[in-house]
C-alpha positions as CSV (number, residue, x, y, z in Angstrom):
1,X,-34.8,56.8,-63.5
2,X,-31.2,57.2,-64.3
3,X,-27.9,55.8,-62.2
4,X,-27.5,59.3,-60.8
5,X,-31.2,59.8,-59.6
6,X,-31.2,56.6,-57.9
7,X,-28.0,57.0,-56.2
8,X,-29.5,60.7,-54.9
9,X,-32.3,59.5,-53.9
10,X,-30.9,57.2,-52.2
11,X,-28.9,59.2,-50.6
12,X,-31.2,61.5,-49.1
13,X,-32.6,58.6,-48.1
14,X,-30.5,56.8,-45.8
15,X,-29.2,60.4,-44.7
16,X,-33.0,61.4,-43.5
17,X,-33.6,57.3,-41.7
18,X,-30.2,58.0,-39.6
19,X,-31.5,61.2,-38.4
20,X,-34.4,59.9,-37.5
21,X,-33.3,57.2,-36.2
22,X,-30.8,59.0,-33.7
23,X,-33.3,61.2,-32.4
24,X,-35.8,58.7,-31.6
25,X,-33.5,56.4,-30.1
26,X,-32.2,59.3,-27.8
27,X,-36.1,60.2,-26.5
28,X,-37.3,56.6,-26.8
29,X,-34.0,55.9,-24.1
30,X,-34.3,59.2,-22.4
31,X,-38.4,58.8,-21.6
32,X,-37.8,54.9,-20.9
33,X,-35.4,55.8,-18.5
34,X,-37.1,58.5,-16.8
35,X,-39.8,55.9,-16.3
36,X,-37.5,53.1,-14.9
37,X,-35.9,56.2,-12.4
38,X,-39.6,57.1,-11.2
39,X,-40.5,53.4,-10.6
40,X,-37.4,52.8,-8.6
41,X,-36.4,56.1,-6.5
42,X,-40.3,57.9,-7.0
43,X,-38.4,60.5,-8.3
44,X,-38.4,62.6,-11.6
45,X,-34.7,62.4,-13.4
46,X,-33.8,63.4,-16.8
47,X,-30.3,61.5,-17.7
48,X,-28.1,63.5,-20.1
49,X,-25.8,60.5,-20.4
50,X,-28.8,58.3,-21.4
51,X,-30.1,60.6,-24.0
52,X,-26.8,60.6,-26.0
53,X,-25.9,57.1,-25.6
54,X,-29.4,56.5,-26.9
55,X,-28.7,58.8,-29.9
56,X,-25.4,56.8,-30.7
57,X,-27.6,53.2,-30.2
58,X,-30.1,54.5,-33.2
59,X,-27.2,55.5,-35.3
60,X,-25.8,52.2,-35.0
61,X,-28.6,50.4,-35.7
62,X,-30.0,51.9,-38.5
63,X,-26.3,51.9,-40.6
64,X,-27.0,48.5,-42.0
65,X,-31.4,49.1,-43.4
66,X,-30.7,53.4,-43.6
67,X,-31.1,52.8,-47.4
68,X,-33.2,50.1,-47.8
69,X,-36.0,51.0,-44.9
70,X,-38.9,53.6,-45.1
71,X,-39.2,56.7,-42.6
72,X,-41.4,55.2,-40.1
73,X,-39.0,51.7,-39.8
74,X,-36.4,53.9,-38.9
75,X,-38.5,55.6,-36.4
76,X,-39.0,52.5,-35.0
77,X,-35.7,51.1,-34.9
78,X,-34.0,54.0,-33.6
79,X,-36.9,53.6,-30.6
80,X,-36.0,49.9,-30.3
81,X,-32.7,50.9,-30.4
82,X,-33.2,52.7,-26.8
83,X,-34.4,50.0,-25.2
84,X,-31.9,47.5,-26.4
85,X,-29.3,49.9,-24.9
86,X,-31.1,50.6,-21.7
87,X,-31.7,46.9,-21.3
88,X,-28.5,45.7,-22.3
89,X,-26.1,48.4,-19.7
90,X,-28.6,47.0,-16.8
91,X,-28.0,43.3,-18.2
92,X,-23.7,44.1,-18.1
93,X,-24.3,45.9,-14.5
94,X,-26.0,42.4,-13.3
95,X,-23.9,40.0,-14.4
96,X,-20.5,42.6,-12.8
97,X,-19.8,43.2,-15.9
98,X,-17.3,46.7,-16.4
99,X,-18.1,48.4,-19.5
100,X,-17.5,52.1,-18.2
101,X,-18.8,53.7,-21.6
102,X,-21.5,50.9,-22.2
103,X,-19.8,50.6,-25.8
104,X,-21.4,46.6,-25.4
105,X,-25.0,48.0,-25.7
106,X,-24.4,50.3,-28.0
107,X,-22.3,48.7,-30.4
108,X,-22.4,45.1,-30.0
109,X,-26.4,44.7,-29.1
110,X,-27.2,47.3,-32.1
111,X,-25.5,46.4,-34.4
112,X,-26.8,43.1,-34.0
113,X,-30.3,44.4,-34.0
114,X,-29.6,46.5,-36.7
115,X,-28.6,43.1,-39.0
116,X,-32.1,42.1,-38.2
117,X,-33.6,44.9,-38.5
118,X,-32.3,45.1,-42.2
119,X,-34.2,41.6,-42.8
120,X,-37.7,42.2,-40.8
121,X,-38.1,45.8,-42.3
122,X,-36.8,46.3,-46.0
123,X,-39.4,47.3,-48.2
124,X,-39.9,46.4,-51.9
125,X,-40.0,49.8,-53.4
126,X,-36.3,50.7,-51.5
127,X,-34.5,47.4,-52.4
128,X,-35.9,48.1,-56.1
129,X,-34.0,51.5,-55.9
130,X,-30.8,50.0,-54.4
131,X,-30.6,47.1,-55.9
132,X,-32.5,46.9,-58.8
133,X,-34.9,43.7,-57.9
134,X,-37.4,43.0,-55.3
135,X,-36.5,39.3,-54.9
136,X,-36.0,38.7,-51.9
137,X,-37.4,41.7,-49.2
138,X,-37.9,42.1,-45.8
139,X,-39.9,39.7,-44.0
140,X,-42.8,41.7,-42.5
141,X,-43.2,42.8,-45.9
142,X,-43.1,39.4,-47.8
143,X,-46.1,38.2,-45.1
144,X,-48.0,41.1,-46.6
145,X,-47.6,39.5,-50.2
146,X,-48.9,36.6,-48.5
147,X,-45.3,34.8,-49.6
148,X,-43.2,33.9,-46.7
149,X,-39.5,34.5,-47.6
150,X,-37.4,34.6,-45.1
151,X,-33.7,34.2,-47.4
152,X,-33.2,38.0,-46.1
153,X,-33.6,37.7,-42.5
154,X,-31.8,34.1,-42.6
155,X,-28.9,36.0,-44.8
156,X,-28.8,38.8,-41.9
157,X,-29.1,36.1,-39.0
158,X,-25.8,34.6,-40.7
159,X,-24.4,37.5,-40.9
160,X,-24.6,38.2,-37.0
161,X,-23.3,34.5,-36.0
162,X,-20.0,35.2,-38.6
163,X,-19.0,38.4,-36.6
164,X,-19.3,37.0,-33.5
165,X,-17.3,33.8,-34.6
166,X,-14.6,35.7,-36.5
167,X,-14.5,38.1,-33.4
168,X,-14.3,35.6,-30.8
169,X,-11.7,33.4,-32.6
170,X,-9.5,36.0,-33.4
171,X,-10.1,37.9,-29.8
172,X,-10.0,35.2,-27.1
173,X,-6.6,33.9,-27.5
174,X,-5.7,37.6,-26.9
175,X,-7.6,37.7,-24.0
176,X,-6.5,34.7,-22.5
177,X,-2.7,36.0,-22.7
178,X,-3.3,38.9,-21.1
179,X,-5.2,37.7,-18.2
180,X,-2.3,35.2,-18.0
181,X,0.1,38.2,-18.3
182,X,-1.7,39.8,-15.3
183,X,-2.7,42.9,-17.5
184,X,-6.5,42.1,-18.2
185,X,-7.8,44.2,-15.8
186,X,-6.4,47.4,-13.8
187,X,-5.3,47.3,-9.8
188,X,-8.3,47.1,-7.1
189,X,-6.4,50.4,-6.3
190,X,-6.6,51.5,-9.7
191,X,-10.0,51.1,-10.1
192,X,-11.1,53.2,-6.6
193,X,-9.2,56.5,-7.7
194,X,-10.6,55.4,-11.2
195,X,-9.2,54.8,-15.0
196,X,-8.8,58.6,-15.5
197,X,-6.8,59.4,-12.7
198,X,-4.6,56.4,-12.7
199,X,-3.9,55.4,-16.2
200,X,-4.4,59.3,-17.8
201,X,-3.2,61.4,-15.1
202,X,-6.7,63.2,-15.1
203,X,-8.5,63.9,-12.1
204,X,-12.2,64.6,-13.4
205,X,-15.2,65.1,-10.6
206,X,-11.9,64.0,-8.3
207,X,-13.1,65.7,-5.1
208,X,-16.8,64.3,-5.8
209,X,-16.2,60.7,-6.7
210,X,-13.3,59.1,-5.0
211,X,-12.4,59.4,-1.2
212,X,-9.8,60.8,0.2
213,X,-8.3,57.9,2.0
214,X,-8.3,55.7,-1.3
215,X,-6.6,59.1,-3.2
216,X,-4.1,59.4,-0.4
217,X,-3.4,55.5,-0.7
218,X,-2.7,55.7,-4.4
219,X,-0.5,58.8,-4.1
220,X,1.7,57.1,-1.7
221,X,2.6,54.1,-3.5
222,X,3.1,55.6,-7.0
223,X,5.5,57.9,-5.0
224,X,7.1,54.6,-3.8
225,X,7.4,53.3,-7.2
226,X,8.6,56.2,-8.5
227,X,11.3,56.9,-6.0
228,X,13.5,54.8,-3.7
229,X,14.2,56.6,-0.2
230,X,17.0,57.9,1.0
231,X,19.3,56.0,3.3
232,X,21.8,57.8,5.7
233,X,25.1,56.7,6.6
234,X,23.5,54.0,9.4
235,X,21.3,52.0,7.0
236,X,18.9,54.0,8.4
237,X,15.3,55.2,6.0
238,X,15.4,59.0,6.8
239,X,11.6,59.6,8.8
240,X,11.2,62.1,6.4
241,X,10.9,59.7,3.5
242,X,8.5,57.8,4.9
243,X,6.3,60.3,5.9
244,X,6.2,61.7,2.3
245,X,5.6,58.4,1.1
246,X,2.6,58.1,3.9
247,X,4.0,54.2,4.5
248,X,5.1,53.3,8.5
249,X,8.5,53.1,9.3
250,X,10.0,50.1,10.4
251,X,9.8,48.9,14.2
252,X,13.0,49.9,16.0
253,X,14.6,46.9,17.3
254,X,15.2,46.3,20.9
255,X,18.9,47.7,22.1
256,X,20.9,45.3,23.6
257,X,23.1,45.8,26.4
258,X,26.8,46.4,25.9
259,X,29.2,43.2,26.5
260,X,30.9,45.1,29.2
261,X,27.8,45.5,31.4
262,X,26.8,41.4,30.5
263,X,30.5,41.0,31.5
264,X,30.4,42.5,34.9
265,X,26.8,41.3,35.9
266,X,28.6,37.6,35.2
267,X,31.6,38.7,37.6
268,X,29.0,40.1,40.3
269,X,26.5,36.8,39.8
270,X,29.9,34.8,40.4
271,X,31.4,36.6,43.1
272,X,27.9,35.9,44.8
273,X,27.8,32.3,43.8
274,X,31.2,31.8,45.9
275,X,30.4,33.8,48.6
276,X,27.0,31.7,49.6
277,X,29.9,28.5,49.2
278,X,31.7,30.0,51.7
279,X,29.0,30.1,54.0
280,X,27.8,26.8,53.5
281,X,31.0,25.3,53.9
282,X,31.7,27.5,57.3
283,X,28.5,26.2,58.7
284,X,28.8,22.7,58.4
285,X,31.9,23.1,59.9
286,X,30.2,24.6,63.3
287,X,28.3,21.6,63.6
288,X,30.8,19.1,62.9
């Protein structure tokens, strides 16, 4: 077989494994989760959002073995693929983790199994065509030679445990500044109106999703951020403003009383004051 044959071939290949591999990740997630919905609510659900994540979780997985698996190993991958994601968005949604897209299941978790995947599952025949030797193959297949080899599946286990060092060393100190920043995570606020609405200006399923109370809330202060409010000639905030801005005015202080009515209630307590002397003084003089 010449370079070019073996480069088509494998070609075709890996292009027929990822198909195959994205469609039966997207049932094997779909069904699975159908099943999970029945057991929990006893009722029937068919999850849109479940079948295409699915789709992209077999994709994924099956980028690192597409040319070195056969048809039914992608099958099976894409299926496993499924589960991984299905498992792994429930996993996030109990430890509080926020991954809105589930792009951790998806991407991280299958890729991961898809590493493995490449050392369980590569068959002789396919390596030959890649790679010209046989060597070293997957290890479900060197336990049918009756030679355990597992340099493949070590080689792909390595593999994992690099990317997720060389991503956490060069991620975490970023992560670290920014939740020392303050910028890590979005406003409580932020978070009830939703992403879309407050960092996109969007307002998708707005009416359906977020309440009206938390909406209103959010409107009012980015109006008060975005604008100062008007003061009159008094030092006043105009009533208007704050109404637009939904935010209470300011308690009105207590009036005091002009100096000129303190002034004469002084004079009148006084004037009393010496009259009561006077009395006092004209009765002990009767009785003396």
């Amino acid at each position: 077989m010449t370079a070019a044959e073996s480069t088509g071939k494998i070609a075709a290949l890996a292009a027929v494994n990822t198909s195959l591999a994205a469609a039966s990740g997207a049932i094997g997630a779909l069904v699975t989760n159908l099943y999970m919905h029945e057991r929990h609510t006893g009722e029937y659900a068919f999850d849109l959002t479940v079948s295409m994540n699915g789709a992209l979780a077999g994709l994924v997985a099956v980028t690192a073995p597409c040319g070195t698996i056969e048809n039914w190993a992608a099958i099976v991958v894409g299926i496993v693929a499924g589960w991984i994601y299905i498992g792994g968005s429930n996993l996030l949604l109990k430890l509080k983790l926020d991954d809105a897209v589930d792009a951790i299941p998806v991407h991280m978790f299958n890729g991961m199994w898809g590493l493995i995947a490449t050392g369980l599952l590569s068959s002789p025949g396919r390596i030959i065509d890649a790679f010209g030797t046989d060597e070293h193959v997957g290890f479900l297949y060197s336990l049918g030679r009756g030679d355990i080899d597992g340099t493949l599946l070590l080689i792909e286990f390595m593999t994992v445990l690099f990317v997720v060092g060389w991503a956490s060393a060069t991620m975490l100190p970023f992560f670290i500044w920014l939740n020392y920043m303050g910028w890590f995570r979005a406003d409580s606020l932020e978070e009830l109106v939703g992403l879309d609405m407050s960092y996109h200006g969007g307002a998708h399923n707005e009416s359906e999703n977020v309440r009206a109370e938390d909406m209103k809330a959010y409107r009012s202060r980015k109006s008060a951020l975005q604008r100062r409010p008007t003061e009159d000639s008094y030092g006043e905030t105009d009533d208007q403003e704050w109404d637009n801005m939904s935010v209470s005015a300011p308690a009105e202080q207590p009036k005091t009383k002009p100096r000129a009515v303190r002034a004469s209630s002084r004079s009148v307590n006084s004037r009393s004051g010496e009259s009561d002397a006077m009395s006092a003084m004209s009765g002990t003089s009767e009785y003396s």
